[in-house]
N, C-alpha and C positions, 0 to 999 in steps of 0.2 A: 725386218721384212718377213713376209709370210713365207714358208715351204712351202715348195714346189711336189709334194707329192701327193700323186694320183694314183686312185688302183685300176688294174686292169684287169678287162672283163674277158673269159675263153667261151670260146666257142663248146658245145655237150662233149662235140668228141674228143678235142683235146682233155677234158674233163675226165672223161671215161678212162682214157689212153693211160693217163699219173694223174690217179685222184688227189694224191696226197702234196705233188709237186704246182701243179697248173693253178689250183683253186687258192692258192696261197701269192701269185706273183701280187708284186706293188709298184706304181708306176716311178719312173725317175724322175730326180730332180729337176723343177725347172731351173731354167739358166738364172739364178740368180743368186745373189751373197746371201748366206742366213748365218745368223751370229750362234743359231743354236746347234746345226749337225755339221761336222769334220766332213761326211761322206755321204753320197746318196746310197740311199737302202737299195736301188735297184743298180746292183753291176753284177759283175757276172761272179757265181759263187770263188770264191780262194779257196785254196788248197788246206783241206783238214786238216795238215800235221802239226802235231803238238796239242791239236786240240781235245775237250775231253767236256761229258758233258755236265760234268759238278762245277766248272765252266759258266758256263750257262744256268745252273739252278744258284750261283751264288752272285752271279749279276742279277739276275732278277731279285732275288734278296733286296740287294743294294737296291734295284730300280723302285722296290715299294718302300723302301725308306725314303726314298729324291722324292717321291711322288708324294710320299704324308708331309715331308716339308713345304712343297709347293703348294697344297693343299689349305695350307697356315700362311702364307705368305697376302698380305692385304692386295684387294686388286684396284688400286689407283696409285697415282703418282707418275711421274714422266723419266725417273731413273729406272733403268733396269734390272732387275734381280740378278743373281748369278746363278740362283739356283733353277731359272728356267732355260738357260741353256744345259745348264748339268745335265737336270733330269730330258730334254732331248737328244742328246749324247748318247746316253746310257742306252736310253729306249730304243733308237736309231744300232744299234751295237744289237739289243736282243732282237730286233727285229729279223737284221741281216743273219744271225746267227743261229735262227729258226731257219730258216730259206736256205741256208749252205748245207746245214745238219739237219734236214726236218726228219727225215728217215732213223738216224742214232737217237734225235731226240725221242723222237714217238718209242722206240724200242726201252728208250729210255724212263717214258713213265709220261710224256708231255700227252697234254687232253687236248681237243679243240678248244675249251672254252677259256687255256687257258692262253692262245693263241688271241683266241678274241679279246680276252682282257687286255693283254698290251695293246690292242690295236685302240680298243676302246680310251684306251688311258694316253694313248698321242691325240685322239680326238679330244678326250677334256684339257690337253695341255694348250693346243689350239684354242680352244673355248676359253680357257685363262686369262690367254692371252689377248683374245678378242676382249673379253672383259676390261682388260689394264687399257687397252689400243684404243678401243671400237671400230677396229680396222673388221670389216663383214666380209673380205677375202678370209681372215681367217676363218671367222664362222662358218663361211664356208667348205673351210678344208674340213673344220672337225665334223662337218654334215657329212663328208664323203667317205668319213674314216667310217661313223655311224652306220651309215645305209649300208659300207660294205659287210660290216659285223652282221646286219641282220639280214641281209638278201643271204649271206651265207652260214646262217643258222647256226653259228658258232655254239652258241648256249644249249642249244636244241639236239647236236647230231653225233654227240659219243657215244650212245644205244644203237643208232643207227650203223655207224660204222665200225662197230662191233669186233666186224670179221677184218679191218685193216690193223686192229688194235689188239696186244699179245696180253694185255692188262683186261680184266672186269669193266666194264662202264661204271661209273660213277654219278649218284645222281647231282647234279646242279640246286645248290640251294635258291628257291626261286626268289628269295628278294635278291641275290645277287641279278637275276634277271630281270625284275621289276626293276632294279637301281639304273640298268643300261637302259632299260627301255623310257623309264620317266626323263632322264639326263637326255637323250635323243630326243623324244618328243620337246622339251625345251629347245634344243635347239632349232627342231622344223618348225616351233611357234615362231622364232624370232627372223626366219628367213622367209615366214609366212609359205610353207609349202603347205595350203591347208586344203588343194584340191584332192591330194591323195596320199602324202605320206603322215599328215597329223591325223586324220582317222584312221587309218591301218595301224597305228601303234596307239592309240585309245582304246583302239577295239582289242589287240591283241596285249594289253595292260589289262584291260578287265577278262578278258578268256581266262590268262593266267593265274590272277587273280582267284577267279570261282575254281579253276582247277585245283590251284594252292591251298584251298579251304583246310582241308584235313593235316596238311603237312605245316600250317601255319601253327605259331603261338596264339591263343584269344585276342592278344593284345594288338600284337606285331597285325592280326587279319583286321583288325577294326581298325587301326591306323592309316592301313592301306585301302582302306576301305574305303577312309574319309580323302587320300588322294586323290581316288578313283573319281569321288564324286565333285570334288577343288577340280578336276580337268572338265567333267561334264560341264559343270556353271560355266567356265569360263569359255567353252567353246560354243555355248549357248548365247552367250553375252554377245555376238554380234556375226552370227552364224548366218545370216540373214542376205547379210552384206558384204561376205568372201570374195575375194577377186573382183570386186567394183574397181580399188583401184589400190597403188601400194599407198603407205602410210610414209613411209620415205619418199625423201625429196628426188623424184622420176624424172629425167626428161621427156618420157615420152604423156607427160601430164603437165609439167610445170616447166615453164621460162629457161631455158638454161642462162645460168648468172651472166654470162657478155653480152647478153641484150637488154638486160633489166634496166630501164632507164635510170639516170643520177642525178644528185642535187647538180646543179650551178658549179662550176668552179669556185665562183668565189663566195661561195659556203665557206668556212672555216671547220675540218671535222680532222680528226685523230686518225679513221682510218681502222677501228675498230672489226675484230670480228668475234665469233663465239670458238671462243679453245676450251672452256670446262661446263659440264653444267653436272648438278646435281637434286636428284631425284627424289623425293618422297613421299608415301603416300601411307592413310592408316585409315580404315573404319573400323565398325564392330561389322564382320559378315558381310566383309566386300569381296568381290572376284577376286579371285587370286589362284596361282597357281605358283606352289612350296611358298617364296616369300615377293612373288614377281606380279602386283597387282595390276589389274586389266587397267586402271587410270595409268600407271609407270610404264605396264607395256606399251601403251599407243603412242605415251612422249617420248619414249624413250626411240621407237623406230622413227619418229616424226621429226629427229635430230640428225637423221642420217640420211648420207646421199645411195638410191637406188642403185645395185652393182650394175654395171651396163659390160659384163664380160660375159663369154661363152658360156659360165656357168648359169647364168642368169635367164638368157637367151633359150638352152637347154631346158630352163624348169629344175638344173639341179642334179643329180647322178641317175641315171636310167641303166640297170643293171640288164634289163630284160630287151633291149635293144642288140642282137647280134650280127646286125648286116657287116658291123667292123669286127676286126680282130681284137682290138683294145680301144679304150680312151683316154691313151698318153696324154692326149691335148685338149682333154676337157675343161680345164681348169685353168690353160693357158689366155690371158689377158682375163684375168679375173677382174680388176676392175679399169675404168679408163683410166689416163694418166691425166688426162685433163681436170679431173674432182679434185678438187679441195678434201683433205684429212676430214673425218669424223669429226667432232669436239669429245673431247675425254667425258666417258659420263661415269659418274658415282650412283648408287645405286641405296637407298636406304630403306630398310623395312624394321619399323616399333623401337628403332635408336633412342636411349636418352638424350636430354638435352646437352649432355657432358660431352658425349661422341659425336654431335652434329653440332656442335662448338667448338671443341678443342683437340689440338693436335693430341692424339691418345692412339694408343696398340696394347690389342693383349693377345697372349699367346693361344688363350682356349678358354673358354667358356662359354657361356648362351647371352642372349637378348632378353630383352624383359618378357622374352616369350618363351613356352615350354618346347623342347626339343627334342622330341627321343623317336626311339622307334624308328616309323618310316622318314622323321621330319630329318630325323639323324643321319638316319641314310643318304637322303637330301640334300644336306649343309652345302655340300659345295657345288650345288646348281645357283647358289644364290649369288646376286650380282655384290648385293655387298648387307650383308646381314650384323645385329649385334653382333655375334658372336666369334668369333676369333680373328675375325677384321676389324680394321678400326673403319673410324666414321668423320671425319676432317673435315669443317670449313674453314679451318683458320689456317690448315695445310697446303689446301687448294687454293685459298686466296694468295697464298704464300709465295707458288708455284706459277700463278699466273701470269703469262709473257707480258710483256709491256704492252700489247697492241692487243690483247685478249680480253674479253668478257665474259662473265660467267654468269650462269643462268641457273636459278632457286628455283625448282617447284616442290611446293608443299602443297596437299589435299590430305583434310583431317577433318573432322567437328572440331569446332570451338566453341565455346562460352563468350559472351558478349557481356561486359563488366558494365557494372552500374552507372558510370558514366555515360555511354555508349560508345558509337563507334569513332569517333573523329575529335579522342581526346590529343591535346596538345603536344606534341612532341617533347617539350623542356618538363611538362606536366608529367609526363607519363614516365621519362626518365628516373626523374625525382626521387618519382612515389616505388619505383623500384630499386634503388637505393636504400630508402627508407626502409624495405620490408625485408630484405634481402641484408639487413645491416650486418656484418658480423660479432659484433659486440651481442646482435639479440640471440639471446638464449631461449626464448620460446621456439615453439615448434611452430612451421608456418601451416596454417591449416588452409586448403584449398578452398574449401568451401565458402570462407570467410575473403578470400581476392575480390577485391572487385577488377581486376584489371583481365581485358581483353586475351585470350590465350589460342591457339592450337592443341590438338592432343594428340602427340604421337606414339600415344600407347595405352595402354588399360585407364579407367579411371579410379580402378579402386584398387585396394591396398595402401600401405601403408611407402612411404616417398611417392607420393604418384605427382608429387608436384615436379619430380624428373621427367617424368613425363610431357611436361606442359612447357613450349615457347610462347614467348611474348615478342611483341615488335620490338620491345628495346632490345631484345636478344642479338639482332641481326644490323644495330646501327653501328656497329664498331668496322663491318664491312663494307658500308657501302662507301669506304674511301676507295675502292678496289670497285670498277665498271662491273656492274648488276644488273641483273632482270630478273624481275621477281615474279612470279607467276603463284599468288594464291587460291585457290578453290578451298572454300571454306564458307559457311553460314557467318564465321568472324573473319569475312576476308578485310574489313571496311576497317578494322583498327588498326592494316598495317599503314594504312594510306598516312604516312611523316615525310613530306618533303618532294621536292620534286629532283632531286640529284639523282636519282634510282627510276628506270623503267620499271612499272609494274605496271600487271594485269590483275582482277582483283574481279575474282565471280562476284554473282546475285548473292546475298545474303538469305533469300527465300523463294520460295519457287510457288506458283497457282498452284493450286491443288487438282485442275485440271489438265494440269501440261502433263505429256507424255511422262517427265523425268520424275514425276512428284513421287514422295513419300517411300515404301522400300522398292519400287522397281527401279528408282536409278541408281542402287547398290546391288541391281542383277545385272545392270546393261554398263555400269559405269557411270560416270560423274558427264553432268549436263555442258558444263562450262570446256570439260579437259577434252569431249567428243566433240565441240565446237572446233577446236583449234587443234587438233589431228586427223578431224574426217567432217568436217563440216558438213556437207554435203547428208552423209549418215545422219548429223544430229539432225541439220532440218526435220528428216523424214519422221525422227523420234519425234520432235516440236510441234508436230503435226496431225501425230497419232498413227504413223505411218508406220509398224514394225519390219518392214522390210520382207513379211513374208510372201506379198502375194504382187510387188511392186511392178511396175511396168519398166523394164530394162530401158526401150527406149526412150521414154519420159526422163529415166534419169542419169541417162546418157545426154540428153539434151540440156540436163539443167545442171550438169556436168560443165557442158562449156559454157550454159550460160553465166555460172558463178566462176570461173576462171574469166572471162571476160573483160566479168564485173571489179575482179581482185584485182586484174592488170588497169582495169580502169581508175580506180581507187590508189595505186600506186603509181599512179601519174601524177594524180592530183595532189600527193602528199609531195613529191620532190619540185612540184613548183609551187606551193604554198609559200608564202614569204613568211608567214608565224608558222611555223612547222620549229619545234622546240629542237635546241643541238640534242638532248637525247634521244629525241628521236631520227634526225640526221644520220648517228652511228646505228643504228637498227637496223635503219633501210639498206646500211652499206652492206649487211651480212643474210644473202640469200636465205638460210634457214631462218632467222629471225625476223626478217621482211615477211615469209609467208604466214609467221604467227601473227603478227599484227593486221596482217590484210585481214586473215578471218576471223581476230578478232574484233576488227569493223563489223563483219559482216556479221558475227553472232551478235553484237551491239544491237544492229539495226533490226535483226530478224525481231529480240527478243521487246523493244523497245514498241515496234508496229504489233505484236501479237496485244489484241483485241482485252485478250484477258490477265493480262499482266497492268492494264490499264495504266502505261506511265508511270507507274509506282517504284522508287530508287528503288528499294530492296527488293525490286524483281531483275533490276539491271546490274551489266557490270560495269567497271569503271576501271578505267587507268590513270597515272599520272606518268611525265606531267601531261596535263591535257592535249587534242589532237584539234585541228584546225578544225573550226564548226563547217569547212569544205566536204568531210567524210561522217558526219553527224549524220544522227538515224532523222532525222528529219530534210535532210539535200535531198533533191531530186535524185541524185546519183544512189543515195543508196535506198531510195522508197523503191525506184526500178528496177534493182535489181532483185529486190526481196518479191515485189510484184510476181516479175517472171519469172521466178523461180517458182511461186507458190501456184501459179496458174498453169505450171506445166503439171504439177501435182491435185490440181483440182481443190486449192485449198486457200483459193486468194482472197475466200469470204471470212478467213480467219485472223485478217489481219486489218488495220483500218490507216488506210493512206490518204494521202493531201487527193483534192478535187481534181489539181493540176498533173497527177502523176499520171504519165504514159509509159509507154513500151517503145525506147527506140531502137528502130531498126528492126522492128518484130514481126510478126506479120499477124494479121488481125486476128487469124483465125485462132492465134494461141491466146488470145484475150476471155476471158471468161465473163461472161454476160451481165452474171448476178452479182459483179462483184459493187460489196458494199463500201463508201464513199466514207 
């Protein structure tokens, strides 16, 4: 379970009154079992005797040992560590142990920042642990831990306080500063605080930054430099369209799951839902920020249920709020109890084929990518990188409850083998056997494959065939319920069978649509913005960058494609050919919404004028979906209609003679629209 603790915010003048006492209180524990702390950090201090504060300098010793173990520790799997209760133990001990003795410690030699480290380091244990979970109460907590670090200037104010302190100031090495502030900024991405606390820390990451100039190494400042500019892209990359709406599954935007209509009774279905999915994506010079790419961020939020607790409701920790005395209870019912768990997600960035195959751990080392410097600094912002995490799918298939499915997405370029895309499954096997023999002692050279691939990492150098999966790679899982979700230019040679749900992007894109050529490695992937922000991609598909948009227009076209998506998931639970994989789909709210819109990206992309029909501009799934949600039914021309006609843009698409607007009202009909 998540900890219950919350800080608390004083009023100036208590502030004033015991600078050193007040500015440091932490809220108590909420009422609830946590497997990782003995005691709440907020009781009232104990009695110092016996106590001494070498004490205290040789626990925290210990604590950055607990801490570089957990640090090493992989973040998936469903059994618990032990050393993340340790290391909150410990931390929970120095926390309390500053707050009893803060006065002998400071006398003693203790700085603020380094007050804020520990704080900071319950936050990233939180974040760990959200990691292993994808429980977003945590995330939340280590937000709270975060915001308090920097509303109270911890890294910033041993100069300042000078005159409380019997010791010299100290200066702060600024990457240590940079590392809080990058590691926080990740987290306000991922709980999308992007109205005001992810530019306040962009901006005061580059301040530091230019200030650090002189005091930097050459190397260490051009490192940091290219972070600096990894957050610009990526905050660029869909800046436009902030706060439209979340990318988590909302109720106050989507269905809540007890009303979602269902198949028939006497359907026969298993009952399925989504408990694992895992994550990966790889270009040359895609968005990203450290190792968390703008395709991964969006699925990976677009997997999770929206928190509906006070903290949410709040916007999050408001330090600058003083009508109350504290915010004990800010954080109280963090999420509802009526949500369904997260599904576990893995998280992969430039893995070999070895580690996103086989069950494998190592204790240290890097990814097929370089790592130093600032990237080093980094490491453990990443959800699950090469490097001293392992990479499982044959762990996670391993692990997966009886009544659980798990979900592959992979975005890479691939290579499309001389065969082409829809070689035979017994065929394709084969001829991977054959090549792959072990008796052959030649080297396999890549260039010479004719067979269909992904690339999840460099192409060049020497093994770069590690780098490269093939669809036979992933048939030994799909005895274990799957959803495959590829974006790829070779998404078409995974298409073997229909026992596996997949989704399976366009292979090529008009060179006139919005996503073409390197801007949709600025804005993200065509296909992955379909099925996390639909709505967004339209406006991309359109030529619509979001910058000068009409709010209400797309607020309107807002409900008009929820409407359409509830419309659309009627028609598939009474279809009498509606395939059993798809039956378990629909059973599982987060993966119901992926398939509605990826109807709805079907139909958009199939009616757009200048994609003219052509397969390889479309996507495809198997097994096939009842020709009732086909980009050709009335149901789905309508809805692609009105949505394009609230945007002024219904001349770009070419519909049946018969297609109207119901329930529309005329005036939203566009005059000149072409037939």
């Amino acid at each position: 379970m998540a900890l219950g603790l919350a800080w608390t915010v004083q009023t100036e003048e208590r502030r004033k009154e015991n600078p050193e006492e007040e500015e440091e209180k932490v809220g108590r524990r909420k009422g609830r079992n946590s497997p990782f702390m003995a005691s709440s950090p907020h009781q009232a201090p104990q009695s110092g005797a016996g106590w001494s504060a070498d004490q205290f300098w040789s626990l925290l010793e210990k604590a950055e040992r607990r801490f570089g173990r957990v640090r090493e520790l992989p973040v998936f799997g469903r059994r618990e560590p032990e050393e993340y209760g340790k290391a909150f133990c410990i931390y929970t001990k120095l926390w309390r142990m500053q707050q009893e003795h803060r006065h002998r410690l400071v006398d003693a030699g203790l700085r603020r920042w380094q007050v804020g480290e520990i704080a900071a380091r319950i936050a990233h244990l939180y974040y760990s642990q959200y990691q292993r979970t994808s429980d977003t109460a945590l995330l939340s907590e280590a937000f709270v831990f975060y915001h308090a670090v920097l509303d109270r200037a911890y890294f910033l104010a041993d100069a300042a306080d000078h005159h409380h302190h019997p010791h010299p100031p100290i200066e702060i090495a600024p990457t240590k500063h940079l590392r809080f502030l990058a590691r926080f900024l990740l987290v306000a991405l991922l709980l999308a605080r992007r109205a005001d606390t992810v530019p306040r820390l962009a901006a005061q990451i580059r301040t530091l930054l230019d200030d650090s100039n002189k005091t930097l190494q050459e190397a260490e400042y051009k490192e940091w430099k290219h972070v600096v500019q990894e957050i610009a892209r990526f905050l660029r990359a869909d800046s436009p369209f902030i706060n439209m709406r979340p990318l988590r599954y909302s109720y106050a935007f989507d269905p809540p799951p007890d009303t979602l209509p269902t198949v028939p009774p006497t359907v026969k279905k298993r009952g399925l839902v989504l408990s694992d999915a895992m994550l990966c994506s790889y270009y040359q010079n895609e968005v990203k920020f450290t190792d968390l790419t703008i395709d991964v961020f969006r699925m990976l939020q677009c997997l999770e249920w929206e928190p509906c607790g006070s903290f949410a409701l709040n916007n999050g920790y408001n330090t600058h709020d003083e009508s109350r005395q504290n915010h004990l209870n800010l954080l109280k019912d963090l999420r509802d109890a009526a949500l369904p768990p997260n599904p576990l997600k893995t998280v992969l960035y430039r893995p070999s084929v070895t580690h996103f195959l086989t069950r494998r751990r190592k204790a240290n080392g890097g990814g097929t990518g370089r790592a130093n410097g600032a990237q080093r600094h980094l490491n453990h912002l990443r959800l699950l990188a090469g490097g001293h995490l392992s990479s499982v799918l044959a762990t996670k298939c391993e692990e997966l409850p009886s009544n659980g499915m798990m979900l592959i997405y992979l975005s890479a370029a691939g290579e499309v083998g001389s065969s082409g895309f829809c070689t035979d499954t017994k065929e394709m096997v084969v001829n991977s056997f054959n090549k792959f023999d072990i008796s052959n002692t030649s080297t396999i050279d890549v260039k010479e494959d004719n067979g269909s691939c992904l690339w999840l990492g460099c192409r060049e150098g020497e093994g770069k065939g590690s780098n490269c999966i093939y669809p036979c790679d992933l048939i030994p899982f799909t005895r274990r319920p799957l959803f495959l979700v590829i974006d790829s230019n070779a998404s078409y040679s995974f298409k073997a069978g229909e026992t596996t749900a997949m989704f399976l992007s366009p292979s090529c894109r008009p060179s006139s649509l919005g996503f073409s050529g390197d801007s949709a490695r600025q804005i993200g992937s065509q296909f992955t913005m379909f099925l996390t922000a639909p709505l967004q991609a339209f406006c991309h598909l359109i030529g619509n960058s979001g910058v000068d948009i009409d709010r209400d227009a797309y607020n309107k076209a807002e409900e008009v494609l929820s409407l359409s998506l509830n419309e659309w998931g009627t028609t598939l639970v009474a279809s009498s050919s509606l395939h059993p994989v798809w039956v378990e789909v629909l059973g599982d709210p987060l993966l119901r919404r992926l398939l509605l819109r990826f109807i709805f990206c079907r139909a958009a992309l199939s009616l757009l004028k200048v994609a003219c029909h052509k397969v390889e501009f479309l996507p495809s799934c198997a097994p096939p979906l009842p020709e009732s949600v086909d980009a050709e039914s009335m149901l789905s021309q309508c809805c692609v209609l009105r949505v394009a006609s609230l945007f002024g843009a219904a001349n770009q698409f070419s519909f049946a003679e018969a297609t109207t607007w119901p329930e529309a009202d005329t005036e939203e009909a566009n005059p000149s629209i072409s037939m």
